[in-house]
Kinemage of the C-alpha trace (Angstrom):
@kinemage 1
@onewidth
@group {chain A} dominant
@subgroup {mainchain}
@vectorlist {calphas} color= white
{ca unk a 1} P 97.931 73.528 70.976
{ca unk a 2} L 96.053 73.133 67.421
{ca unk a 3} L 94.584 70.322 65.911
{ca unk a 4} L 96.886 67.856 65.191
{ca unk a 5} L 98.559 67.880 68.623
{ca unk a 6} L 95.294 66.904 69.956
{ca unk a 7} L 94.671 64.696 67.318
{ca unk a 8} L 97.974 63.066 68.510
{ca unk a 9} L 97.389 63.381 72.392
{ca unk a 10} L 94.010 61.845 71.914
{ca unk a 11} L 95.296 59.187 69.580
{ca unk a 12} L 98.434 58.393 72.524
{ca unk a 13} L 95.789 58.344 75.349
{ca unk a 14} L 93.443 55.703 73.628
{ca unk a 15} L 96.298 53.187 73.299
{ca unk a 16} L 96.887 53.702 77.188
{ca unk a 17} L 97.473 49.989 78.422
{ca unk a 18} L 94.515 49.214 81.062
{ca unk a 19} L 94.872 45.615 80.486
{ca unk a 20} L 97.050 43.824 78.215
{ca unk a 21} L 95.821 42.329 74.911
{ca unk a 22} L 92.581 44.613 75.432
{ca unk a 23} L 92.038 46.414 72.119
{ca unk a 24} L 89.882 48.904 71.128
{ca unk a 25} L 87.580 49.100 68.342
{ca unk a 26} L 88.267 51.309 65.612
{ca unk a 27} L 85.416 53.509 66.211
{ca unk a 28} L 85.711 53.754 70.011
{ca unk a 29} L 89.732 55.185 69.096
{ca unk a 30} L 87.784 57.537 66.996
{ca unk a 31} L 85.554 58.164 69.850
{ca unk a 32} L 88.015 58.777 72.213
{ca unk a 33} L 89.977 61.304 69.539
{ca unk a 34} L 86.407 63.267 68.975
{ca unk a 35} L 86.096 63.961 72.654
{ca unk a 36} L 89.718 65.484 72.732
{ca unk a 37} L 88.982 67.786 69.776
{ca unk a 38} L 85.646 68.628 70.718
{ca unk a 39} L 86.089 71.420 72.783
{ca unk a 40} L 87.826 72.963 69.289
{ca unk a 41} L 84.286 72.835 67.309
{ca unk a 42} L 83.721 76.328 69.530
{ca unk a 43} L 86.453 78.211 66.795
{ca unk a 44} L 84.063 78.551 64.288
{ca unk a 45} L 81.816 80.660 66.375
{ca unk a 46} L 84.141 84.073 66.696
{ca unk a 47} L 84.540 84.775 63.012
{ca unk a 48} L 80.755 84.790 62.770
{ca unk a 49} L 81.097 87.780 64.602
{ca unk a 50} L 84.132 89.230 62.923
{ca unk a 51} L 86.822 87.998 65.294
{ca unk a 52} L 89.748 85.231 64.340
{ca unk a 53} L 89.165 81.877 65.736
{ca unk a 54} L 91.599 82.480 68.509
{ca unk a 55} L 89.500 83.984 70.557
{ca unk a 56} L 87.600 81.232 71.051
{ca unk a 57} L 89.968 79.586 74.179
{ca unk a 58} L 87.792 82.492 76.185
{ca unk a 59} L 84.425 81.337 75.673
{ca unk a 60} L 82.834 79.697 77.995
{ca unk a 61} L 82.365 76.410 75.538
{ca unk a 62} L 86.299 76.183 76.543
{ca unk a 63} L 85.765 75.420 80.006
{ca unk a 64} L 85.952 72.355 82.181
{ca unk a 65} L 82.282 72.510 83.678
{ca unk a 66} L 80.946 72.890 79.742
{ca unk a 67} L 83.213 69.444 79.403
{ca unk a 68} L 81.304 67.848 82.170
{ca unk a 69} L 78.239 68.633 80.292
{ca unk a 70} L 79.237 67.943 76.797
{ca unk a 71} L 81.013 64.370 77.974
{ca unk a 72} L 77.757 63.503 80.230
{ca unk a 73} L 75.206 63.992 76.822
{ca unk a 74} L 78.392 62.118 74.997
{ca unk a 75} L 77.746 59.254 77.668
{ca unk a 76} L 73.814 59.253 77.623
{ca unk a 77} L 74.156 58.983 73.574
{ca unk a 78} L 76.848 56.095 73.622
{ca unk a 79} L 76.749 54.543 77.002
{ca unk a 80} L 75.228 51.122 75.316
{ca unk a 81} L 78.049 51.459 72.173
{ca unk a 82} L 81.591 51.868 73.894
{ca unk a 83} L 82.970 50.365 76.835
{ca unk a 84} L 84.128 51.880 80.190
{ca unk a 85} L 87.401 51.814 79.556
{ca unk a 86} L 86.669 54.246 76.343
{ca unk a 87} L 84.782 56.240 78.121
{ca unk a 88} L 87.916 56.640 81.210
{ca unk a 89} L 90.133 57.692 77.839
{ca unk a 90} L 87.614 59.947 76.343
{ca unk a 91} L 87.295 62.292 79.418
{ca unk a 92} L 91.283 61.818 80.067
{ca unk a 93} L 91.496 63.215 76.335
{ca unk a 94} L 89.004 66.052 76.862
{ca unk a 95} L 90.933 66.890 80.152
{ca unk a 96} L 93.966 66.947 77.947
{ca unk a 97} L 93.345 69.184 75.269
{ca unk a 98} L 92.193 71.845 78.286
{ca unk a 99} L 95.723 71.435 79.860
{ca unk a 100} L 97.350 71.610 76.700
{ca unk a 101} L 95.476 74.545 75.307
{ca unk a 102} L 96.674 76.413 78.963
{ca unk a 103} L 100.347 74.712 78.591
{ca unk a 104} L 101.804 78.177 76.837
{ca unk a 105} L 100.036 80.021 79.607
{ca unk a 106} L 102.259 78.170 82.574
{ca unk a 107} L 105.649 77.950 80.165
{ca unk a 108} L 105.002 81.987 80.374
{ca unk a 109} L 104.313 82.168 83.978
{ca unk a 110} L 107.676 79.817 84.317
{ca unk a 111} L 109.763 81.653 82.464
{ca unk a 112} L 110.423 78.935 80.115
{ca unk a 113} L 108.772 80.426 77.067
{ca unk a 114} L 109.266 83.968 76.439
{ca unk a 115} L 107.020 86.051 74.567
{ca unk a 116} L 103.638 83.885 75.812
{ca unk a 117} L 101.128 85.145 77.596
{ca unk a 118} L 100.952 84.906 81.032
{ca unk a 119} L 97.072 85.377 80.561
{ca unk a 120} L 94.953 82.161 80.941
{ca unk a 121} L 93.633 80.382 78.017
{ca unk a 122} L 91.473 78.307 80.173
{ca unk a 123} L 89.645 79.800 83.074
{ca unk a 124} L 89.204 76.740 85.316
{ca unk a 125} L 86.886 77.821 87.937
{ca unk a 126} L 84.390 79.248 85.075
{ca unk a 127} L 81.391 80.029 85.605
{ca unk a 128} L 82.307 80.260 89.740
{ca unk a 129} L 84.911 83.302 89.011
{ca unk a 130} L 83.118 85.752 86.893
{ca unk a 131} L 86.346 86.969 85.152
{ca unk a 132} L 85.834 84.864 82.450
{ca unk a 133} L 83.605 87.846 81.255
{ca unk a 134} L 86.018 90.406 81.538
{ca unk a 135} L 88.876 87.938 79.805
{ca unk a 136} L 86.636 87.550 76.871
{ca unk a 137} L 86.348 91.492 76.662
{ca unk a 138} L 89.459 92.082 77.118
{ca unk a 139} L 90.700 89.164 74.185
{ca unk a 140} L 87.855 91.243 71.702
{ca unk a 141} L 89.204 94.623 72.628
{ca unk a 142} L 92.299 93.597 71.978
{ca unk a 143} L 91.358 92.270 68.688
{ca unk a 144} L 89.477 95.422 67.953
{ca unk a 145} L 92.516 97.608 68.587
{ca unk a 146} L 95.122 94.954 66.918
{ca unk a 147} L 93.438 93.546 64.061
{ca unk a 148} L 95.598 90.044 63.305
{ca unk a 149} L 94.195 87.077 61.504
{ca unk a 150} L 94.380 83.017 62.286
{ca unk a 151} L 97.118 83.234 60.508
{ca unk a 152} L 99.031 85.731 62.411
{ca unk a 153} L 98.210 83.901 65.451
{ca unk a 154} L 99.354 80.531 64.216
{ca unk a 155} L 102.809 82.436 63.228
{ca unk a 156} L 103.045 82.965 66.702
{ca unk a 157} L 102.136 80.111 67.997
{ca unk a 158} L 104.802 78.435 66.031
{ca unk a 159} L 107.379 80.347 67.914
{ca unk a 160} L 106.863 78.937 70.787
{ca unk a 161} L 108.045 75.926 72.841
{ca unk a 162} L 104.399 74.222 72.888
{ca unk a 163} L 105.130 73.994 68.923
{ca unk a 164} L 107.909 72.265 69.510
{ca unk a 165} L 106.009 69.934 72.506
{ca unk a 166} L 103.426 69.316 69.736
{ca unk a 167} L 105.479 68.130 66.868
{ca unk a 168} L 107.062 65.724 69.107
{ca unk a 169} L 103.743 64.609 69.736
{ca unk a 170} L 102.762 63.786 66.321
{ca unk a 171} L 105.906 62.367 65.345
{ca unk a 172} L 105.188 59.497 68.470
{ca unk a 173} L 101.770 59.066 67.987
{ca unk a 174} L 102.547 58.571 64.205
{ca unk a 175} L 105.390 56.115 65.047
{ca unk a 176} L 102.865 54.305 67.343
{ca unk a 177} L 100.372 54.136 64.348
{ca unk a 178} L 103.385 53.065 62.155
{ca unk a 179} L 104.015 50.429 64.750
{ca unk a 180} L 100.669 49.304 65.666
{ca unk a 181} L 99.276 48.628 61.855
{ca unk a 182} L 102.553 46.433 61.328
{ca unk a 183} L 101.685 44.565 64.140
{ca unk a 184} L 98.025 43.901 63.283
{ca unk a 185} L 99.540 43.519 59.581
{ca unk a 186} L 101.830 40.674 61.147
{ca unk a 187} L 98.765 38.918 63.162
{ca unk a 188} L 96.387 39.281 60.365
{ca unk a 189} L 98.624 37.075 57.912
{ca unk a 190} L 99.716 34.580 60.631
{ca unk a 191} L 96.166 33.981 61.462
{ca unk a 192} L 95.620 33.158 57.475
């Protein structure tokens, strides 16, 4: 999935109910929507090495033990600023974007999507199964031998059924936006 299907996801996940009339704060939605796109700050690192970001689903700053790490320094750094509820949806968005990103890998392995790899995007048992190393050579050989840019692999991408799973996405989570600013819109003026 890219960007704005995790922007989406994320978005969806922090308006999970966990008890009624609860809101969040605007910055502890944004919190929550951070945490699901931060494993996605690692695609800048490849093409500082001369590979597109793609690659980057193979490093192992796309893996759920460097999550555990990344959301426990998140926690130490904001513990006394968001609540616990926020910090339930943050990790249930950073789990997310991991099962999404691996989502064309299982459609493949289904069946239900041809043309997708049936290679992992996410090796889950990283660093405790050392072919994370060989996965990662194999993704730069393969760019070596088939030079294709971001772009190519977005032209993919859009091929497939995740695409399709994705723009759904947005579409909802804007509708829920759409929905949610009325309502505040509505409750601000009565309360005037």
């Amino acid at each position: 999935m890219i960007t704005p299907g995790h922007i989406a996801t994320s978005y969806l996940i922090s308006k999970f109910p966990i008890r009624r009339k609860e809101k969040l704060r605007p910055s502890e939605t944004l919190f929550i929507i951070f945490c699901g796109n931060s494993f996605d700050l690692d695609f800048f690192l490849p093409p500082l090495f001369g590979y597109p970001g793609g690659v980057h689903h193979y490093l192992p700053t796309h893996t759920p033990i460097f999550g555990v790490v990344l959301f426990s320094v998140l926690y130490l750094l904001f513990r006394k600023r968001f609540s616990t509820k926020t910090f339930i949806l943050a990790g249930i968005a950073m789990a997310s974007h991991l099962v999404l990103d691996d989502f064309n890998h299982l459609l493949g392995l289904l069946n239900l999507d041809s043309g997708i790899t049936t290679t992992p995007q996410i090796l889950w048992e990283y660093p405790f199964n050392f072919g994370r190393k060989k996965n990662l050579h194999d993704a730069i050989g393969f760019y070596k031998n088939n030079p294709i840019t971001n772009l190519d692999v977005l032209s993919i991408y859009t091929k497939s059924k995740l695409f399709v799973i994705e723009i759904i996405t947005v579409i909802v989570a804007t509708l829920v936006f759409m929905k949610n600013r009325i309502v505040n819109a509505r409750i601000s003026k009565e309360e005037k």
